[in-house]
N, C-alpha and C positions, 0 to 999 in steps of 0.2 A: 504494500500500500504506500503512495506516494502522496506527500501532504505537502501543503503550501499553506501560507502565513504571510497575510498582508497588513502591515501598521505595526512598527515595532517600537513606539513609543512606550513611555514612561509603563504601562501596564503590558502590550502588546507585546514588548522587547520580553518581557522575564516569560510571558507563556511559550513564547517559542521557544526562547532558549532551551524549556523545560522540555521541551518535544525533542529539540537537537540533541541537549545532553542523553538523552533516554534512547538515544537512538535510528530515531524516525527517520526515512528520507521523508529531507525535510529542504525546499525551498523556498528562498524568501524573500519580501520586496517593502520597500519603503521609498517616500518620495527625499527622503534624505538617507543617500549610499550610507550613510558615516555610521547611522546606528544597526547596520547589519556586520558589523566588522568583527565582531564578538563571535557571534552563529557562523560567521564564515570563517572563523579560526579553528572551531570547533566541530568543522564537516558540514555545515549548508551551505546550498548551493545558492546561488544568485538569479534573479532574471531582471529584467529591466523594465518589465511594465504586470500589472495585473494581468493583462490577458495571456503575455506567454507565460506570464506563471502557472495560469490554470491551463494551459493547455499543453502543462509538462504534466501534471497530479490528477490525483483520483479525490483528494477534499481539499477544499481552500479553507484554512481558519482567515476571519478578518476582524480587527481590534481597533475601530477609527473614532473618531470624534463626536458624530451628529448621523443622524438619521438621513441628512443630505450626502454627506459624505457615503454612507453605506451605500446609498441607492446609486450613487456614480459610481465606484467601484463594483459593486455589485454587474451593474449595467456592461461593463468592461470586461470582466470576467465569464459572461453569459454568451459572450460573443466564442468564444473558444473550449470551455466546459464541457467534456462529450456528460449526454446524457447516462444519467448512471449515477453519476459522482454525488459529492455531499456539501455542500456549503454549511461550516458551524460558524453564526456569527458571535461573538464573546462579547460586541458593544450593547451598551445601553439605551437600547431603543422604546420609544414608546409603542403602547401593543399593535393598536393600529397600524401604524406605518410595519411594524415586522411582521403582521398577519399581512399586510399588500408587496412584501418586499418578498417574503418567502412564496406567496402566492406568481410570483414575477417567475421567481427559480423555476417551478414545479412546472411550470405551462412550460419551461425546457427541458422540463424530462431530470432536474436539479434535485434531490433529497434536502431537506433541510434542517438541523435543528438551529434553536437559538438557543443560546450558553453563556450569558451574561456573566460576569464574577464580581463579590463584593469580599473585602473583610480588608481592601490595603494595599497600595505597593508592594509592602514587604512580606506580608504572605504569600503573595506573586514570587517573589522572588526566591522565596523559598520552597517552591512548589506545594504551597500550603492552602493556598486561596479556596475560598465558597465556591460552586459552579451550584448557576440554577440553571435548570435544564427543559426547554420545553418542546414538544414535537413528537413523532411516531415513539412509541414505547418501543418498538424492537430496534429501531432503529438509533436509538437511548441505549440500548443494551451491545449494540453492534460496537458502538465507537464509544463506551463505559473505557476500556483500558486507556485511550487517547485521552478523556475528560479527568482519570483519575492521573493521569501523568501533570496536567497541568494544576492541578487542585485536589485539596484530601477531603473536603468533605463534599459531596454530588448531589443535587435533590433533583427528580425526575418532579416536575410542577405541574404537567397537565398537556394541555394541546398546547399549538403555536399560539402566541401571547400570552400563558401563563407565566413563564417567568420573566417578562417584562414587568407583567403586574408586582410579581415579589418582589424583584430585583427594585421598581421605584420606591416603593413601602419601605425599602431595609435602606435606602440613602436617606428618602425625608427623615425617618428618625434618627439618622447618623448628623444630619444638620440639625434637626430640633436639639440633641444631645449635644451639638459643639459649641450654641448658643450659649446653652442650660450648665455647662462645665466653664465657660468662660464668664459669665456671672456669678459660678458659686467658686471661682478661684479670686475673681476680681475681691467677694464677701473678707474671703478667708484671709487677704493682703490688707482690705482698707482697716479689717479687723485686730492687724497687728498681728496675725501669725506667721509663723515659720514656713513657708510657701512651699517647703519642698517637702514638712513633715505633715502639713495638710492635703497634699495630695497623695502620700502615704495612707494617710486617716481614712480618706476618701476612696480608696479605691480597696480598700478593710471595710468597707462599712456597705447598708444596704443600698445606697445611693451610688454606686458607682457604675458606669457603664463601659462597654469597649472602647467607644470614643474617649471617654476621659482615664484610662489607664494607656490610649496609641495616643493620639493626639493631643492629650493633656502635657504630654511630655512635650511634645516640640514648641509647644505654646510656653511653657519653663523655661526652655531653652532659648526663645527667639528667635530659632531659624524658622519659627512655621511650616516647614519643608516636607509636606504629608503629599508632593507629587500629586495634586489634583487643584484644580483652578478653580474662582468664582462663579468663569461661565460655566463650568460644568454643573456646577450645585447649583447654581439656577435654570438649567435647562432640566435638571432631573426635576426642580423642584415644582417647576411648570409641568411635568406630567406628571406630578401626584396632585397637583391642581384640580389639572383637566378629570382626570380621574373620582375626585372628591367629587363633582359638577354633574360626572354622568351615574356616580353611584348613588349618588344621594346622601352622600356623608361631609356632614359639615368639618372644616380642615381649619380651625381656628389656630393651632400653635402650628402645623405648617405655612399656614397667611402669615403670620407676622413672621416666620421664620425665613419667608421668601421674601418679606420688605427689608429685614436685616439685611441679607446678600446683596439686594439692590443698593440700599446704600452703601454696602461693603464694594462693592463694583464703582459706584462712583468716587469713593474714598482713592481707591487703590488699582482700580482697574481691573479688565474682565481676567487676563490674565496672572492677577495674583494669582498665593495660595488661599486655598479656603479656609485653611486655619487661621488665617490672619481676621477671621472674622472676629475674632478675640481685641484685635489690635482697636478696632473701633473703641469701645469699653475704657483701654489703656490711655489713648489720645483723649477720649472727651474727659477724663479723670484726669489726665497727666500723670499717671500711675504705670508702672510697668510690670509686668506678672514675669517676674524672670527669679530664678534658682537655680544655686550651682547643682551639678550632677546628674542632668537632664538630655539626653545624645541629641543632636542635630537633625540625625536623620533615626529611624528607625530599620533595625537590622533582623 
């Protein structure tokens, strides 16, 4: 079986590596050469555009930015794909658009799943990441050894756009949560405590979440450097929106968690990190949430 792997950005790059390390043929493509340099030291091969990539493979993984993006690529790859093969896309698409995007595949005779992942760069990195899995159940079982190579824990969600739906549910509360940890560290400083044994405290106690034991940390530190941007947490946060709208569940701590970002965006731009949403808090205080012992980045 011969695989390919398009977007080897910040998340992109660590799943394919994890295909390459493992073995896989495995070819690969990005619109910037420089971060395939790593997969091609380590035995993948190269191609130079999406379409010859799919038309050297039997699955293409893709890992890109936007639901636009997917659907160009996608579009690029469809041209060359013999029918047979598997497209699993690993982005975070809203359901819609990857019920019409996978629906686009299958009229080529394309298999599809979608394979979104949540828990962090550095789960990624570690080949540790969430994979939510949505599409054919056998078809879930076929390529189970591929999915657990990039991720340890797999959850098969349902049809195509079930795990879109999970996958935006598990970000809004990873932002509701970086809000809610940068408020009760802001507490725990104007409070006069020890910044680094409160976030100790805190992450011992029943109030602690994933968010504020990964990202609590880099917000300590000041590098903010949790590899994921403003726009993205408001493009996610827009489809748990639209979502709340058609289900009929009123999204009150994700709305003002989405007016946060917005003005995090305008503060710092689309391309900050998203943990900088903390830095808001810091600047209108003048206060800084910073403690020695806290890493940069998370490993």
């Amino acid at each position: 079986m011969r695989y390919g792997y398009i977007g080897l950005g910040n998340l992109g790059g660590h799943l394919a590596h994890s295909l390459v390390k493992k073995g896989y043929d495995v070819t690969v493509y990005d619109l910037d050469p420089k971060l395939a340099e790593r997969h091609l030291k380590d035995g993948a091969k190269w191609a130079a555009s999406p379409a010859e990539l799919a038309s050297k493979v039997d699955v293409v993984f893709t890992c890109l930015p936007s639901p636009v993006v997917s659907e160009k690529v996608l579009g690029e790859i469809l041209t060359t794909l013999k029918p047979g093969s598997v497209w699993i896309e690993n982005s975070t698409n809203g359901r819609d658009e990857m019920i019409r995007l996978a629906a686009m595949a299958e009229a080529k005779g394309i298999r599809v799943l979608e394979a979104p992942v949540t828990g962090g760069v550095h789960l990624a990195a570690r080949g540790e990441i969430t994979v939510l899995v949505g599409g054919d159940k056998a078809l879930f079982e076929e390529f189970r050894p591929a999915l657990e190579t990039i991720g340890k824990k797999i959850f098969h969600m349902g049809p195509i756009g079930s795990a879109a739906i999970i996958k935006v549910i598990t970000n809004m509360l990873a932002f509701i949560h970086l809000v809610a940890d940068a408020e009760a560290l802001m507490l725990a400083k104007r409070g006069g405590l020890d910044l680094a044994q409160a976030w100790h405290a805190i992450t011992a106690s029943s109030g602690s979440s994933f968010v504020h034991e990964t990202e609590g940390q880099l917000i300590l530190n000041g590098s903010y450097d949790i590899a994921f941007t403003m726009d993205l947490a408001l493009k996610d946060l827009g489809f748990a929106m639209n979502f709340g709208k058609e289900f009929g569940v009123p999204l009150d701590l994700a709305s003002m968690t989405q007016q946060t970002f917005m003005k995090g965006k305008a503060a710092y731009g689309g391309s900050a990190q998203s943990t900088q949403i903390a830095k808001l808090l810091e600047d209108v205080l003048d206060t800084d949430l910073r403690a020695p012992g806290f890493p940069a980045r998370l490993e």
